[in-house]
VOLUM-166373 format. One record per residue: residue number from 1; residue in one letter; x, z, y of N, C-alpha, C in turn. Coordinates in Angstrom, 3 decimals, padded with zeros to 6 digits. Atoms other than C-alpha are relative to their C-alpha. Example, Ala and Ser with C-alpha at 12.3 -4.5 7.8 and 13.67 -1.06 7.14 Angstrom:
<zakols>
     n   res        nc1        nc3        nc2       cac1       cac3       cac2        cc1        cc3        cc2
     1     A    000.890    000.000   -001.190    012.300    007.800   -004.500    000.900    000.000    001.200
     2     S   -000.820   -000.060   -001.190    013.670    007.140   -001.060   -000.770    000.730    001.090
</zakols>
This chain:
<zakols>
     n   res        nc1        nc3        nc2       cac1       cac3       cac2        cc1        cc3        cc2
     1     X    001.067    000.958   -000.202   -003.446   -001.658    006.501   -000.281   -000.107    001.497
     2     X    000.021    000.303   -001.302   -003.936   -003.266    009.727   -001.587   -000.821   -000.157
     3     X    001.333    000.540   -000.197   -007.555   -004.241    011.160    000.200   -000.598    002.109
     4     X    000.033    000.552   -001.606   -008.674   -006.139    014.185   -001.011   -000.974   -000.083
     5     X    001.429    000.649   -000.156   -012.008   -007.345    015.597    000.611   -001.084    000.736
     6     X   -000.101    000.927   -001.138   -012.082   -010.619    017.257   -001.232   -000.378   -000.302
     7     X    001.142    000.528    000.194   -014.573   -013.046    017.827   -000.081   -001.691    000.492
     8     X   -000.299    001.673    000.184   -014.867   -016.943    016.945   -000.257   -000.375    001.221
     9     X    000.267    000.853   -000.828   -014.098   -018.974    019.935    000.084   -001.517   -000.525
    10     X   -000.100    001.300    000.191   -013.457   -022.180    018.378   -000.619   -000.849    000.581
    11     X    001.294    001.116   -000.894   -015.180   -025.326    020.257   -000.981   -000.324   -000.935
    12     X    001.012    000.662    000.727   -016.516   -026.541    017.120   -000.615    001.113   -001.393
    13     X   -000.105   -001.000    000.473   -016.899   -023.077    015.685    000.799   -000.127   -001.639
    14     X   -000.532   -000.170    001.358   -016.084   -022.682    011.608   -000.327   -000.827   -000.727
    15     X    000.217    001.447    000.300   -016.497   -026.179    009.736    001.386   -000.145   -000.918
    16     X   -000.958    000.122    001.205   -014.388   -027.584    007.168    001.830   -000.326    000.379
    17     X   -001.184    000.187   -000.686   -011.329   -028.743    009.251    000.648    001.574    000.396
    18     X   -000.332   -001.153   -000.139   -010.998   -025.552    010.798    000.024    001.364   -000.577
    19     X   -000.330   -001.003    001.306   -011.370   -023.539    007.756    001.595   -000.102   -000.345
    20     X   -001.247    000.128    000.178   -008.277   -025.008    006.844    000.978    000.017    000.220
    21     X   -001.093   -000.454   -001.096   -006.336   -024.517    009.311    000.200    001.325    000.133
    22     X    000.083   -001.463    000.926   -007.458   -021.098    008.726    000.885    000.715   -000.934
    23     X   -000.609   -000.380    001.170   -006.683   -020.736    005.361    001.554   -000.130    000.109
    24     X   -000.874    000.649   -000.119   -003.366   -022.734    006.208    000.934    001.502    000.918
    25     X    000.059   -000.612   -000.166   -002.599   -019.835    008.734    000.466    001.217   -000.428
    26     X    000.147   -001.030    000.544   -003.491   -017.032    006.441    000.845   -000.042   -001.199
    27     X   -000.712    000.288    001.373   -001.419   -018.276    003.762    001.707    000.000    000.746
    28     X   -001.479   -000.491   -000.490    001.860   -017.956    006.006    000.624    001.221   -000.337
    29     X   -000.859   -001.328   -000.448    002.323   -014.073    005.462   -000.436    000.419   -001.390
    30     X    000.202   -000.678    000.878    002.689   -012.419    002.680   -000.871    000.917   -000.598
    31     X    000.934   -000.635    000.507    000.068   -009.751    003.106   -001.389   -000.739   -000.544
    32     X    001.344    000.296    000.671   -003.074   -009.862    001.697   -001.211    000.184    001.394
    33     X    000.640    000.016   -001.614   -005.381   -010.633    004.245   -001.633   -000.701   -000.248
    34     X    001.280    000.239    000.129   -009.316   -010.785    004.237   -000.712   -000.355    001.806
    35     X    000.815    000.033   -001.469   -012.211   -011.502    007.078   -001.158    000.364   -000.810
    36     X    000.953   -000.891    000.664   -014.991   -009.468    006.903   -000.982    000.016    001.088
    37     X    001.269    000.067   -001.055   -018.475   -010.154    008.961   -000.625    001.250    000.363
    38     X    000.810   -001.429   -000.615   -020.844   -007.918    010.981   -000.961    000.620   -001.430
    39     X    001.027   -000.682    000.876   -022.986   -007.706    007.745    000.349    000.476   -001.484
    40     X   -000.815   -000.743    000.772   -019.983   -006.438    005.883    000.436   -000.860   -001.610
    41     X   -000.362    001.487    001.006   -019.478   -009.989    003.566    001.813    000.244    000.299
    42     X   -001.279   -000.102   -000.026   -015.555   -009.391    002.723    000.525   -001.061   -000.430
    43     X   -000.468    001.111    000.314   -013.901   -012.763    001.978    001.809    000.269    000.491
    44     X   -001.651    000.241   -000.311   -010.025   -013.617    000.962    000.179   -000.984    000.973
    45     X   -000.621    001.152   -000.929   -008.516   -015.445    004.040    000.426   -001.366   -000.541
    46     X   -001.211    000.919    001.028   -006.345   -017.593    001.661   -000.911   -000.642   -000.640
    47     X    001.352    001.065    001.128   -009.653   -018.896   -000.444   -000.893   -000.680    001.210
    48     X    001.168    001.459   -000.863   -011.134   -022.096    001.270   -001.285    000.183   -000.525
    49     X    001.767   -000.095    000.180   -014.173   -021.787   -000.592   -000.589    001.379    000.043
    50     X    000.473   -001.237   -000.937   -014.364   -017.988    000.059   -000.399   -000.307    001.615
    51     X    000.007   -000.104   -001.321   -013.967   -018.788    003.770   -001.200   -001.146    000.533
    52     X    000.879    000.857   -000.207   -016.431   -022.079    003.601   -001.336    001.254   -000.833
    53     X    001.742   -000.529    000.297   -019.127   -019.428    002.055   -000.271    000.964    001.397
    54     X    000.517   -001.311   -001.001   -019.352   -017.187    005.139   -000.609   -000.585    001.179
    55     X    000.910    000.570   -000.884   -020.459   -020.067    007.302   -000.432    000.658    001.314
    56     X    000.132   -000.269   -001.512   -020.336   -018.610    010.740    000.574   -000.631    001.271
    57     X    000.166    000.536   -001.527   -019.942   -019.934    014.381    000.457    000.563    000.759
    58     X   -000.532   -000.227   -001.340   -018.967   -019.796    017.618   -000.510    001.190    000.816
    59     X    001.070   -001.197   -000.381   -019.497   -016.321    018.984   -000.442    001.391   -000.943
    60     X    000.242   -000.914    001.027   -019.784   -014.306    015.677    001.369    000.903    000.119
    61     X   -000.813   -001.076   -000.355   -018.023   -011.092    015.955    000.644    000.356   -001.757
    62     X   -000.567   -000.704    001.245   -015.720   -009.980    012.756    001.273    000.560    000.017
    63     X   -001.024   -001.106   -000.268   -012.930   -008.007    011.326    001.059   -000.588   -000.513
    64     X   -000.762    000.400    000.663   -009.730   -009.286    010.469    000.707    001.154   -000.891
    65     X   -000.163   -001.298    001.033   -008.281   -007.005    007.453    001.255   -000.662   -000.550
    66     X   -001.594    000.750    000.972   -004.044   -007.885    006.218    000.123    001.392   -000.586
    67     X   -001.043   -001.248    000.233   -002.249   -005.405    004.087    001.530   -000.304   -000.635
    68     X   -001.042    000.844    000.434    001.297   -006.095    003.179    001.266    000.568    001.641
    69     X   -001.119   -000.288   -001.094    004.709   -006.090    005.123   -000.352   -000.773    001.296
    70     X    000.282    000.273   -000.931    003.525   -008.176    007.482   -001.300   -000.380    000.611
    71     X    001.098   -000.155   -000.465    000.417   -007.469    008.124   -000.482    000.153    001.309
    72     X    000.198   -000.080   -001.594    000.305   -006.744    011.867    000.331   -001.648    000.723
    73     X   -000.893    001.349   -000.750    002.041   -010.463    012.410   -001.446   -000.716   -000.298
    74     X    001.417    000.512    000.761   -001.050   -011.627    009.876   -001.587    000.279    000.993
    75     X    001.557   -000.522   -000.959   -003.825   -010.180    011.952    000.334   -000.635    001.593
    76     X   -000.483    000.378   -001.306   -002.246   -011.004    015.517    000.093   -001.443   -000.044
    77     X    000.142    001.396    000.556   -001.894   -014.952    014.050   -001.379   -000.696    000.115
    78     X    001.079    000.360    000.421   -005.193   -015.109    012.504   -001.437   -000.067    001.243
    79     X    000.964   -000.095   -000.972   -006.845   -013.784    015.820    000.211   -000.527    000.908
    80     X   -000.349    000.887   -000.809   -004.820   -015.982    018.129   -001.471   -001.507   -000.176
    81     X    000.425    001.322    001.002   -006.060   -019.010    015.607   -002.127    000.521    000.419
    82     X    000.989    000.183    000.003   -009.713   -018.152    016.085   -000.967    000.543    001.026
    83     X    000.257   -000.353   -001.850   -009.997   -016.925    019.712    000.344   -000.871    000.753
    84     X    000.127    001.229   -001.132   -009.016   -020.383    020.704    001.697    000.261    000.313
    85     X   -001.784    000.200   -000.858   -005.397   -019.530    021.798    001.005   -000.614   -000.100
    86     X   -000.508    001.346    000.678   -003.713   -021.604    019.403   -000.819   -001.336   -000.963
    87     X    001.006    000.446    000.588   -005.302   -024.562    017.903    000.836   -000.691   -001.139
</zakols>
């Protein structure tokens, strides 16, 4: 199991477009791969309407969580994707 904090840069923070792109993302790698907030709300990456209930913003600190064979690729992706680095 691979973990890794980042923290939402997005311009327009977490919104329905960029959920999906998200999900879209998280659905590349085989592992199993969650995001998990400061107030410990665990949501599947891969579920759009998991990821539209956690409703957070630009600036919110969380944990990315893969497990699986490629789980380190999954987490390193997911935190590119929402630190702004790839859009």
């Amino acid at each position: 199991m691979t973990k890794k904090e980042t923290t939402i840069q997005l311009k327009t923070g977490v919104e329905a477009t960029p959920v999906a792109m998200l999900v879209q993302v998280a659905s590349r790698f085989e592992s199993s791969v969650y995001i998990e907030t400061e107030d410990n709300k665990k949501v599947n990456a891969k579920s759009i309407m998991g990821m539209m209930g956690l409703n957070f913003e630009k600036g919110v600190a969380l944990t990315i969580i893969a497990d699986g064979a490629d789980e380190e690729e999954a987490c390193e992706a997911i935190d590119n994707y929402l630190s702004g680095k790839v859009e």
